[in-house]
VEXTISE-761777 format. One record per residue (C-alpha): residue number from 1; x, y, z; residue in one letter. Coordinates in steps of 0.001 Angstrom, whole numbers, padded with zeros to 6 digits. Example, Ala and Ser with C-alpha at 12.3 -4.5 7.8 and 13.67 -1.06 7.14 Angstrom:
// residues 2
+------+---------+---------+---------+------+
: resi :       X :       Y :       Z : resn :
+------+---------+---------+---------+------+
:    1 :  012300 : -004500 :  007800 :    A :
:    2 :  013670 : -001060 :  007140 :    S :
+------+---------+---------+---------+------+
***
This chain:
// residues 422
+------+---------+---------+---------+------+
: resi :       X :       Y :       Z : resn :
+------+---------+---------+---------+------+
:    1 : -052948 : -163973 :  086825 :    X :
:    2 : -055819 : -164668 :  084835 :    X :
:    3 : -057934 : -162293 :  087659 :    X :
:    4 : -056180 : -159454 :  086204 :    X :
:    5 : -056090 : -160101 :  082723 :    X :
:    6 : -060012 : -160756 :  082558 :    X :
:    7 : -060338 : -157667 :  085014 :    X :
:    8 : -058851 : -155568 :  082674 :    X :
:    9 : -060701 : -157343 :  079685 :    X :
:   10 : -064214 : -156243 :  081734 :    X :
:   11 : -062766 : -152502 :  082584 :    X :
:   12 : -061403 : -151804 :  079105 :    X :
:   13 : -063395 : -153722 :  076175 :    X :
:   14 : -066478 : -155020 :  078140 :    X :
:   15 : -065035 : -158076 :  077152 :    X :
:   16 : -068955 : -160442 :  077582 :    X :
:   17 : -068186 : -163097 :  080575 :    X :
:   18 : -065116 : -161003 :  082030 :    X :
:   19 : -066650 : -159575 :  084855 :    X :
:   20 : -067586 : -163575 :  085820 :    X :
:   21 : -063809 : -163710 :  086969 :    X :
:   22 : -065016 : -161548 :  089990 :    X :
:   23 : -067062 : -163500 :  091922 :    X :
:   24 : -064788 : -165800 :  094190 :    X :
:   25 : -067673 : -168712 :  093872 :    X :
:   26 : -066135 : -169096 :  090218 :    X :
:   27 : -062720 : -168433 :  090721 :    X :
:   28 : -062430 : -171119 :  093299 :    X :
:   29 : -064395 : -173659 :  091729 :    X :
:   30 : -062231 : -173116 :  088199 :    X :
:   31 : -058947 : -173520 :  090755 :    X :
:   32 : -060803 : -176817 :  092153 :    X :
:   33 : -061094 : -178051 :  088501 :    X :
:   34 : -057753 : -176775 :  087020 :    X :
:   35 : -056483 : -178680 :  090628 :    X :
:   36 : -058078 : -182088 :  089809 :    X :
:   37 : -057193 : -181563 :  085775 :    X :
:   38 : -053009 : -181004 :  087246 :    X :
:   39 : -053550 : -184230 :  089621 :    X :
:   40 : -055272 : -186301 :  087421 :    X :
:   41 : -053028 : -185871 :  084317 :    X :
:   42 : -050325 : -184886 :  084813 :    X :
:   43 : -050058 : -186982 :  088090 :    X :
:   44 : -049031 : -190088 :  086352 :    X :
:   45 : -046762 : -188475 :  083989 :    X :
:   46 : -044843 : -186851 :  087689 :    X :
:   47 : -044880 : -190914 :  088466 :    X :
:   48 : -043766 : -192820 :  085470 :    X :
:   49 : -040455 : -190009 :  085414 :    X :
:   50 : -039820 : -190685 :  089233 :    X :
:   51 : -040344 : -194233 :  088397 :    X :
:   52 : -037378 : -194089 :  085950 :    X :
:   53 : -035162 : -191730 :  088345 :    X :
:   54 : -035937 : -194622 :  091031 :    X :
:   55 : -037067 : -192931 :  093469 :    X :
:   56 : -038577 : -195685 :  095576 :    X :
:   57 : -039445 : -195490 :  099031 :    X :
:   58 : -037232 : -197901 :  101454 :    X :
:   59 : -039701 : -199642 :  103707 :    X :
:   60 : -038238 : -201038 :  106969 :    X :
:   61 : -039474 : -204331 :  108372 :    X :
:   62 : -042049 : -203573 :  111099 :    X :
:   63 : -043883 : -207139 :  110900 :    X :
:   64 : -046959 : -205014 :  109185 :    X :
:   65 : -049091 : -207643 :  106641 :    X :
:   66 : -048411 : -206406 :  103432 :    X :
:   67 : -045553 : -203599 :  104422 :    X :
:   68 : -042701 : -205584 :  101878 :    X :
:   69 : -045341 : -205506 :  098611 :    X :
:   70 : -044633 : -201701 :  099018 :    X :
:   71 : -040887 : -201441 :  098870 :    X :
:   72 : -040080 : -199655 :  095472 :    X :
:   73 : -043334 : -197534 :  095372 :    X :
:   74 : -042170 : -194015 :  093712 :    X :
:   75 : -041942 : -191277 :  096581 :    X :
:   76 : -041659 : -187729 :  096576 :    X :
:   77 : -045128 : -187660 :  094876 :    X :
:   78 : -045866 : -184461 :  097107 :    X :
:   79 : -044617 : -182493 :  094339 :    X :
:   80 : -048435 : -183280 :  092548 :    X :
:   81 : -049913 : -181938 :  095494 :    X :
:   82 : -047433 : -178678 :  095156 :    X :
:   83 : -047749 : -178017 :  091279 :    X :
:   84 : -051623 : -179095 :  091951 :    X :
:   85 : -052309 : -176108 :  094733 :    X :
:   86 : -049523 : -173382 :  093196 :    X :
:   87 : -051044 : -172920 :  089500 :    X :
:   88 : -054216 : -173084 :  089863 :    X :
:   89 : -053530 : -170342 :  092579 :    X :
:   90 : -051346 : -168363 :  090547 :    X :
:   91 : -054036 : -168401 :  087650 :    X :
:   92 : -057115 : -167342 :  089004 :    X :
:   93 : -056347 : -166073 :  092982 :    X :
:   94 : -055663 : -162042 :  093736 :    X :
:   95 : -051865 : -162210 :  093846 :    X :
:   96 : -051708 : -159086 :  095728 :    X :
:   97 : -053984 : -160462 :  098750 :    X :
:   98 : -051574 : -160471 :  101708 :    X :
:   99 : -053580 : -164112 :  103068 :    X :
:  100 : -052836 : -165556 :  099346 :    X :
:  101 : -048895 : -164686 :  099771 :    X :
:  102 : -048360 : -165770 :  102730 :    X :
:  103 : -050296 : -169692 :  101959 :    X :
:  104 : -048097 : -169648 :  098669 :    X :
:  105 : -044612 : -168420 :  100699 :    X :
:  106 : -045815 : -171604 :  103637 :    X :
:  107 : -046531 : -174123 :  100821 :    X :
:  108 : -043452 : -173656 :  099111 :    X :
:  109 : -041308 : -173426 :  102854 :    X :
:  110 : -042505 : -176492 :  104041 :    X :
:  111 : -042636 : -178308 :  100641 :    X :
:  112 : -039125 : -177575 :  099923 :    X :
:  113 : -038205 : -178965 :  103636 :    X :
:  114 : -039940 : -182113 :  102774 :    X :
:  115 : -038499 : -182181 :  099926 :    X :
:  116 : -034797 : -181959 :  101244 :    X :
:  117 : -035955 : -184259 :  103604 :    X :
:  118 : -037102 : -186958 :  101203 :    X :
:  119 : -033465 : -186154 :  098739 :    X :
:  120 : -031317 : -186962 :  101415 :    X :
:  121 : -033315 : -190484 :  102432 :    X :
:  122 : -033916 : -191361 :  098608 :    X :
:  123 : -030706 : -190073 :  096904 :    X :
:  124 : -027686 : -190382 :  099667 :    X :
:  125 : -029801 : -193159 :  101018 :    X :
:  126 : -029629 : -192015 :  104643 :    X :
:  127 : -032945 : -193413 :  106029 :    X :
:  128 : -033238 : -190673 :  109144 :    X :
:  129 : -033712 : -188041 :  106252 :    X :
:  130 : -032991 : -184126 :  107297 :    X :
:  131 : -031536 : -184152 :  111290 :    X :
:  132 : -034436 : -183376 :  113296 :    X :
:  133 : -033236 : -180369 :  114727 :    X :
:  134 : -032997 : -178904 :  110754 :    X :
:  135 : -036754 : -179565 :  110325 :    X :
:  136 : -037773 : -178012 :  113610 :    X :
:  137 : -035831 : -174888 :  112623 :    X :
:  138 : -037905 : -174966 :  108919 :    X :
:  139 : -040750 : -175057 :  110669 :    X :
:  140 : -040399 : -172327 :  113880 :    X :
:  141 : -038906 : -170162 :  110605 :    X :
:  142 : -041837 : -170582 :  108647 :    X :
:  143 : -044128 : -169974 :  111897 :    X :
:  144 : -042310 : -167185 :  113244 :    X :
:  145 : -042637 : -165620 :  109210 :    X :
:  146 : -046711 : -166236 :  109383 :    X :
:  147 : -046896 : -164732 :  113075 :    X :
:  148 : -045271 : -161578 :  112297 :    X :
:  149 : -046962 : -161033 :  108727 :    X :
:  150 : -050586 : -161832 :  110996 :    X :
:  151 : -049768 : -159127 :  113102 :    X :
:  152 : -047693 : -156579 :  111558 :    X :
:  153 : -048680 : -156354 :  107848 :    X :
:  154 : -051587 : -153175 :  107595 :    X :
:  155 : -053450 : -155827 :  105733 :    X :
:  156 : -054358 : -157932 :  108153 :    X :
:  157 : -057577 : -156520 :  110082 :    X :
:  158 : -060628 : -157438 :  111332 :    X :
:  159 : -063683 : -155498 :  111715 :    X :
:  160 : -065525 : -155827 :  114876 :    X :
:  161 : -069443 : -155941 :  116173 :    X :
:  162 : -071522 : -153486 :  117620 :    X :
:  163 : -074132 : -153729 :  119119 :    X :
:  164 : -076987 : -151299 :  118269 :    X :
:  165 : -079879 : -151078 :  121045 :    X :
:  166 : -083490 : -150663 :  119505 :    X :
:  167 : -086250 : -150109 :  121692 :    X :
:  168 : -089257 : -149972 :  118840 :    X :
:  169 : -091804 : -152694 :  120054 :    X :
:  170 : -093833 : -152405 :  116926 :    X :
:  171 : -090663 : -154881 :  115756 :    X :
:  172 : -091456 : -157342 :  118249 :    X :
:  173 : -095140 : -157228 :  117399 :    X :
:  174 : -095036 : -158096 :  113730 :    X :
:  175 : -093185 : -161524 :  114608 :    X :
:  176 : -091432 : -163380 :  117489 :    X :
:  177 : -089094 : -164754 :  114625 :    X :
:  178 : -087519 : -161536 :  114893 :    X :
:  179 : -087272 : -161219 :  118597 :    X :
:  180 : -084249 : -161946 :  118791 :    X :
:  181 : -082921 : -159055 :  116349 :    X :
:  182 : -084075 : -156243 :  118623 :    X :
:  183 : -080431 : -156089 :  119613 :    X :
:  184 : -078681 : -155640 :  115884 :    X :
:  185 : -075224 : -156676 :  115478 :    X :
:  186 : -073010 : -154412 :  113225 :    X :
:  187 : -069325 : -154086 :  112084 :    X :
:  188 : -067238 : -151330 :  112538 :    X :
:  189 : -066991 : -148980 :  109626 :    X :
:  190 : -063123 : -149042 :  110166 :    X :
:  191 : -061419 : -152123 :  110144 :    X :
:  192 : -059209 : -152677 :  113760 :    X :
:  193 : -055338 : -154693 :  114147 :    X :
:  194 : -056427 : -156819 :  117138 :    X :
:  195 : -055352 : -160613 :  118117 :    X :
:  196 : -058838 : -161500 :  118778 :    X :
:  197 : -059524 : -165114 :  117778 :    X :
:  198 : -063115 : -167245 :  118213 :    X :
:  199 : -063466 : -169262 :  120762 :    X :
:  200 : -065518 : -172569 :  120145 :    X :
:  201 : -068707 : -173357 :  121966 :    X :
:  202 : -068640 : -169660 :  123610 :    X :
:  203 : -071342 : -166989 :  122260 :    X :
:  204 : -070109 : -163040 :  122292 :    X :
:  205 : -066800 : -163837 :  123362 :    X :
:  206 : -063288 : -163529 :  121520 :    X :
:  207 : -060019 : -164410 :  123210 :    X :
:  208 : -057376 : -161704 :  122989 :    X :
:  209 : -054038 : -163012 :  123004 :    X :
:  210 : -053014 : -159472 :  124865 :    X :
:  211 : -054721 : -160274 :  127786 :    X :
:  212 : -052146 : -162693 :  129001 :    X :
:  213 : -050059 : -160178 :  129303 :    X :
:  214 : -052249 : -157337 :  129876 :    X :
:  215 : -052078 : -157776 :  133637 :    X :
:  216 : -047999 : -156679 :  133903 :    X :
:  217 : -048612 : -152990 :  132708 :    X :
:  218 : -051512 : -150328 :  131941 :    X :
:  219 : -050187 : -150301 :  127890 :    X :
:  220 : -049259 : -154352 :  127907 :    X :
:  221 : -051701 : -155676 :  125595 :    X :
:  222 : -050124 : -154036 :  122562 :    X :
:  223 : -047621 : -156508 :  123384 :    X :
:  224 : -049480 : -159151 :  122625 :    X :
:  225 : -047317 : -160527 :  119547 :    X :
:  226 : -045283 : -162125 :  122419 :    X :
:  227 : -047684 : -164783 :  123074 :    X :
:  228 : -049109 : -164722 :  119650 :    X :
:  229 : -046017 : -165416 :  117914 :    X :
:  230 : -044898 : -168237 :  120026 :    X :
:  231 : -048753 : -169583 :  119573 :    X :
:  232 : -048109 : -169657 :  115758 :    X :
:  233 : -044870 : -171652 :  116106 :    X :
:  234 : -046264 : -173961 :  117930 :    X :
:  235 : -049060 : -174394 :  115849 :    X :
:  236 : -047810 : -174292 :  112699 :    X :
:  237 : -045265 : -177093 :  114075 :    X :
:  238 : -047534 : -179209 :  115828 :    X :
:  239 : -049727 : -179802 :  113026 :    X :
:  240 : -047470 : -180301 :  110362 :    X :
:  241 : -045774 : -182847 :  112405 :    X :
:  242 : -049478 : -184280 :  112832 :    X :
:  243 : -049832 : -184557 :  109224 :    X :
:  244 : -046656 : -186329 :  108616 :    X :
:  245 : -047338 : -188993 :  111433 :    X :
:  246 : -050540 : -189864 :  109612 :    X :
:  247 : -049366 : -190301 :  106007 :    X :
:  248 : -047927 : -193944 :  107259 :    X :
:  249 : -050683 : -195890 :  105088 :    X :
:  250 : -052710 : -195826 :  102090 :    X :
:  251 : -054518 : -192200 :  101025 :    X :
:  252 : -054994 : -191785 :  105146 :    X :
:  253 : -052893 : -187930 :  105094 :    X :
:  254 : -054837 : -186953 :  101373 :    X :
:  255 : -057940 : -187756 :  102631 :    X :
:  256 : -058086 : -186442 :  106007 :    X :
:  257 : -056629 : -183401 :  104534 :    X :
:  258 : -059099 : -182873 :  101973 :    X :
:  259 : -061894 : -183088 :  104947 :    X :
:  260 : -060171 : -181313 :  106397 :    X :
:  261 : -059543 : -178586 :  103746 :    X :
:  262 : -063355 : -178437 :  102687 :    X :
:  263 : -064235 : -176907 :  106594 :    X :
:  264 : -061907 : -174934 :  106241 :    X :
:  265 : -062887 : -173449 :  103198 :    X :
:  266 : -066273 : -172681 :  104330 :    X :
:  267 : -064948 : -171345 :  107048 :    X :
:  268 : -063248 : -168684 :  105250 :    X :
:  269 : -065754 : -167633 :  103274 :    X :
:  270 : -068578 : -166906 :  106090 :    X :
:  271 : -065494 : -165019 :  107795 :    X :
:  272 : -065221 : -163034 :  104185 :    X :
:  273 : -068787 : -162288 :  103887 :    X :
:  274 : -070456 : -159685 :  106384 :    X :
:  275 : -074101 : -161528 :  105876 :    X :
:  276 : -072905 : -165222 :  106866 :    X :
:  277 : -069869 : -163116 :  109688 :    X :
:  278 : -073011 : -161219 :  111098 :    X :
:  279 : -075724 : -164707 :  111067 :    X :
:  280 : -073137 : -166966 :  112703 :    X :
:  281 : -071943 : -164700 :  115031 :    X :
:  282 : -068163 : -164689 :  114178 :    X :
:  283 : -065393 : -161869 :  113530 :    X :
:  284 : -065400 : -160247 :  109841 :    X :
:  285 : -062341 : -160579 :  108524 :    X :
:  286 : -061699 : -158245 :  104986 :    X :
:  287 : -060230 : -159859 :  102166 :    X :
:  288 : -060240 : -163384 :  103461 :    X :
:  289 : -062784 : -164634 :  101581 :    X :
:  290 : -059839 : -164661 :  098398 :    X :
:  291 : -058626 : -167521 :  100941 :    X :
:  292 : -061437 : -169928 :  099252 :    X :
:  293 : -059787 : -169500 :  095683 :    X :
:  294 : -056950 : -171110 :  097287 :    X :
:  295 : -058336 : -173954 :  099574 :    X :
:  296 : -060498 : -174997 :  097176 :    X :
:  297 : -057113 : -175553 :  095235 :    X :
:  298 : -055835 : -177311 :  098041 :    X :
:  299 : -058983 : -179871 :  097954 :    X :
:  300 : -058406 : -180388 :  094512 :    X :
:  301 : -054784 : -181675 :  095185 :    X :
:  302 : -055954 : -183874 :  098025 :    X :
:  303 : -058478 : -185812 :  096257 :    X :
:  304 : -056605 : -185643 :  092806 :    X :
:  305 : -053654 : -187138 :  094993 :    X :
:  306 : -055992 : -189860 :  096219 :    X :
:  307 : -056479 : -191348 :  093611 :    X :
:  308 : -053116 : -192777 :  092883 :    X :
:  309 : -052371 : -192837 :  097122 :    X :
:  310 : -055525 : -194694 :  097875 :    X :
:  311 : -054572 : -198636 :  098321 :    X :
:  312 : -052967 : -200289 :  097066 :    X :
:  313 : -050673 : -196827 :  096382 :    X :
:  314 : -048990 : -195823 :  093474 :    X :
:  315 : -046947 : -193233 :  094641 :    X :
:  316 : -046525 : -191894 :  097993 :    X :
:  317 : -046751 : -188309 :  099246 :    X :
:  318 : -043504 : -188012 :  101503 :    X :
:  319 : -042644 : -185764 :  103453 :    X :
:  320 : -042802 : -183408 :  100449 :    X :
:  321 : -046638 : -183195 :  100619 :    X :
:  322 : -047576 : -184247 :  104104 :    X :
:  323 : -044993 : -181464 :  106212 :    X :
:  324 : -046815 : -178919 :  103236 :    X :
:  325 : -050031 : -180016 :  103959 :    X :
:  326 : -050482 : -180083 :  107437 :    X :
:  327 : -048428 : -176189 :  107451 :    X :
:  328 : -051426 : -175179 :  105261 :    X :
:  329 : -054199 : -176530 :  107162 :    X :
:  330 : -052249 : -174536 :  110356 :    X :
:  331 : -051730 : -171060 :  109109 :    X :
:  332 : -054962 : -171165 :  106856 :    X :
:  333 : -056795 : -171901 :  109784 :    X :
:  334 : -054454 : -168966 :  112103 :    X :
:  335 : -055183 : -166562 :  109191 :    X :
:  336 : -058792 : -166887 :  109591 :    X :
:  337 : -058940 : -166926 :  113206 :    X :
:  338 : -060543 : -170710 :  113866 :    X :
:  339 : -057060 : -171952 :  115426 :    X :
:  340 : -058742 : -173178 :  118565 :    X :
:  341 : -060810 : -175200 :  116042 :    X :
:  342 : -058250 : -177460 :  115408 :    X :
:  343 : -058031 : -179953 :  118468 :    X :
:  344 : -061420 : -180684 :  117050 :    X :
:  345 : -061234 : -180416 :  113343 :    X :
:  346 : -057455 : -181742 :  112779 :    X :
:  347 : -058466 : -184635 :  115898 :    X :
:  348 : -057270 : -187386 :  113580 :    X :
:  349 : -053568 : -185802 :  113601 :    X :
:  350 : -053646 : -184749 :  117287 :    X :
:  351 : -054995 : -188202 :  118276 :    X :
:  352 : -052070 : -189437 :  115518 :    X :
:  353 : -049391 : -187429 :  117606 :    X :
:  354 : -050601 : -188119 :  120766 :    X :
:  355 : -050366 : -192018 :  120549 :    X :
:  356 : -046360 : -191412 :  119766 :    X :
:  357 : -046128 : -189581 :  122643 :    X :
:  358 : -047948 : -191252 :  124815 :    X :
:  359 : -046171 : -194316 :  123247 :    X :
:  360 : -042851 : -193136 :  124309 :    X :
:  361 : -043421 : -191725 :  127811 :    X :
:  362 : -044688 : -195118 :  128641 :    X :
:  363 : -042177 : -197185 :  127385 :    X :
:  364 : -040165 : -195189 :  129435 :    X :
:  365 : -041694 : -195271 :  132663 :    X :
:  366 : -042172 : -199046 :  132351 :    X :
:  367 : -038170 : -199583 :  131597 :    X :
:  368 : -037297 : -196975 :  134596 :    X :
:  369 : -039925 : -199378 :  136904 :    X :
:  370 : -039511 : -202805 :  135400 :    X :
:  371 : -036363 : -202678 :  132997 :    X :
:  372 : -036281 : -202604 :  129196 :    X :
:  373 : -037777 : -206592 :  128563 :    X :
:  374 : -041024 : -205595 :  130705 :    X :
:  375 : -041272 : -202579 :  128994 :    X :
:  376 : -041150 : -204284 :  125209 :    X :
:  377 : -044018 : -206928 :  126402 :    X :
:  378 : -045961 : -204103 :  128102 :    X :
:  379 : -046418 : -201220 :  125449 :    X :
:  380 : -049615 : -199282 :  125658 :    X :
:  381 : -050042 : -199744 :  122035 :    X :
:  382 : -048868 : -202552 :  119652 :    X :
:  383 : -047090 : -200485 :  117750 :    X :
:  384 : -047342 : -196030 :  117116 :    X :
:  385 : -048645 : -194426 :  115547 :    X :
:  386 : -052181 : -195274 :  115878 :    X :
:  387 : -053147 : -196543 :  112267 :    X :
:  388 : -050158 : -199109 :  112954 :    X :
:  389 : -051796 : -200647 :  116241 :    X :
:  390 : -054856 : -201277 :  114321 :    X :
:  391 : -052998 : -203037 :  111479 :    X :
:  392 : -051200 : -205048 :  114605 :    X :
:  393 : -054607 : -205963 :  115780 :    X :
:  394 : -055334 : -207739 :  112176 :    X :
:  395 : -057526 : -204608 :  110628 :    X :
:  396 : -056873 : -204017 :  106959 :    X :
:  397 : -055621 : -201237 :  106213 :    X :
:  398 : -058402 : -200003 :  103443 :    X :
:  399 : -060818 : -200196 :  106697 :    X :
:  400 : -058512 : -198173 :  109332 :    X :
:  401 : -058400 : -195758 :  106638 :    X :
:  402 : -062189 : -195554 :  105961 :    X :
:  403 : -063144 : -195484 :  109313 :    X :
:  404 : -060364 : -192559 :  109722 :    X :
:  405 : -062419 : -190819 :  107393 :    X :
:  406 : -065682 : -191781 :  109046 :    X :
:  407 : -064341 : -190198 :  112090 :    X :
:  408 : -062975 : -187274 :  110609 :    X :
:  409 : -066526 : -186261 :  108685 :    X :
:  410 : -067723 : -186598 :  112335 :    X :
:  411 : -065300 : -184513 :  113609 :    X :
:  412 : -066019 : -182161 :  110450 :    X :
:  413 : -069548 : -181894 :  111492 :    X :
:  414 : -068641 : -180698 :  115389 :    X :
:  415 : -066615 : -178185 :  114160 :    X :
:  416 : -069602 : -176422 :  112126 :    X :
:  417 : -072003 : -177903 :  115416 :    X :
:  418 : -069671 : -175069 :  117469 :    X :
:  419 : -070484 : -172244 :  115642 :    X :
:  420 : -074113 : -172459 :  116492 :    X :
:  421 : -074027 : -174443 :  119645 :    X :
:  422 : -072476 : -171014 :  120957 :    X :
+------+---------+---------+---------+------+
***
């Protein structure tokens, strides 16, 4: 809102310091600050009145050191992360950007399932929360939404290389630094609808989500949206779930998030800018760079969240921040076209997910092979998800979280290693 109003301040009155409110750099970093300022303040006043409403979270008895200290911490605090990422968004983001709709439309979708999720467990006290099947449905609804607007909407482009020849060897003779430049690399003039996405480690190559089915008829691969779709469903699913497996201790979901959040971030704006698109090597994708404005809103949250989640917590997110958080990191991440970044960047929530799985299937096969007792004595993990076998072994859980976080800067750092590893 306040793009527009400050636009038109510069355009009409040459209104001095108006014109500052184009640069993304300074929109996002206001949206960063007005995202910390909403966390920060306004945080505790959010969890002194859900203090008074009583809306504690019910901890069941897992045998965890320290678990029954937390029964009766406020819950539902994901609504500070929501108010914390929507206004600073609404004040100083493009409104009319196609990529900023659709991350508002998928916060406020998977917020408000979270939220109906953590209602029914706090106020009709039902401890399973939403029926599984009703959360599933939110969340293919919400994916199928972002896969058609990624394909469909006119908005949503990308404008690819070409590659210009040059055979002047007076180039190559004023340095070998340049040698390499010879061939130049340029956009498209016109921007293209195309289902390309990059593909990590791999140098001049895209993946084409058409070509799976290219091979069934001459004019298939406009029919592409049938594996795209899906893709995004799955996606957008699988990662949110991710998210809300982690958030089982102390600032571990924020945290990672906010990691997370700041790739991500940079991400988008290299992909937005036809200088840092053209050095790295990666698809130019027109009018995501306004994407920035709103991650940087979504770090903001994160950390301002963190500092009432980190241990010992004084509010918990639910599944009112951590469903909304790991949708975001999922379509932000489709929209600019790094999805097959996530096994790497988002490893702590796939390794998170995968231990409950794993978890499962074994306990499983061991009570099909050896009946339920052997089964109980012989789990592949003390206790899933992950961050819970650690506290099992005796760990604290102030170091399983740090040494998350450790591991997902690491993880951070071979995501960017990718892009020039290629």
């Amino acid at each position: 809102m306040l793009y527009y109003l400050f636009d038109f301040l510069d355009k009409s009155f040459d209104f001095p310091g108006a014109g500052v409110f184009h640069y993304i750099s300074f929109r996002a970093a206001m949206a960063l600050i007005f995202s910390l300022i909403i966390s920060l303040l306004f945080g505790k006043r959010i969890i002194e009145f859900i203090r008074r409403k009583q809306i504690g979270e019910t901890i069941r008895e897992l045998g965890l050191e320290g678990q029954t200290q937390k029964s009766g911490t406020p819950t539902m605090g994901g609504l500070i992360i929501l108010a914390a990422i929507i206004i600073p968004t609404l004040l100083f983001a493009k409104l009319h950007n196609v990529y900023i709709v659709l991350m508002l439309v998928s916060t406020v979708w998977l917020g408000g399932i979270g939220f109906l999720d953590d209602y029914i467990k706090v106020f009709k006290k039902d401890k399973e929360g939403l029926k599984g099947k009703f959360k599933v449905m939110g969340q293919v609804g919400i994916g199928l939404i972002v896969g058609c607007v990624l394909y469909f909407h006119p908005d949503v482009v990308v404008k690819e290389r070409v590659v210009q020849s040059s055979s002047n060897s007076y180039l190559h003779e004023i340095s070998t630094n340049v040698e390499h430049k010879l061939n130049t690399p340029k956009y498209a003039e016109q921007p293209v609808k195309t289902l390309k996405t990059t593909i990590p480690f791999i140098k001049n190559n895209e993946l084409d989500y058409g070509k799976f089915i290219s091979w069934a008829c001459d004019d298939c691969l406009k029919y592409g949206w049938l594996v795209f779709i899906p893709i995004v469903i799955l996606i957008v699913t699988a990662v949110s779930n991710g998210a809300n497996i982690t958030d089982g201790i102390d600032g571990l979901a924020a945290g990672t998030s906010a990691i997370i959040g700041t790739v991500l971030g940079i991400l988008a704006y290299v992909s937005g800018n036809t200088v840092f698109a053209d050095y790295l090597n990666i698809m130019y994708i027109p009018n995501s760079g306004e994407l920035v404005v709103f991650i940087a809103a979504f770090i903001g949250a994160c950390v301002g969240f963190l500092w009432y989640n980190a241990y010992p917590a004084q509010v918990f997110m639910g599944d009112t921040g951590s469903l909304a958080i790991g949708g975001i990191i999922a379509v932000f991440a489709i929209a600019i076209r790094k999805e097959l970044l996530i096994p790497i960047l988002c490893g702590v929530f796939l390794v998170e997910n995968l231990s409950v799985i794993m978890q499962v299937y074994y306990f499983k096969y061991q009570k099909r092979k050896h009946g339920i007792e052997y089964a109980r004595e012989h789990r592949l993990f003390k206790m899933a998800p992950l961050h819970h076998h650690y506290q099992k072994s005796g760990f604290h859980e102030s170091k399983i979280v740090m040494r998350f976080f450790i591991i997902g800067l690491a993880l951070a750092v071979l995501t960017f290693i990718t892009l020039k590893v290629r």
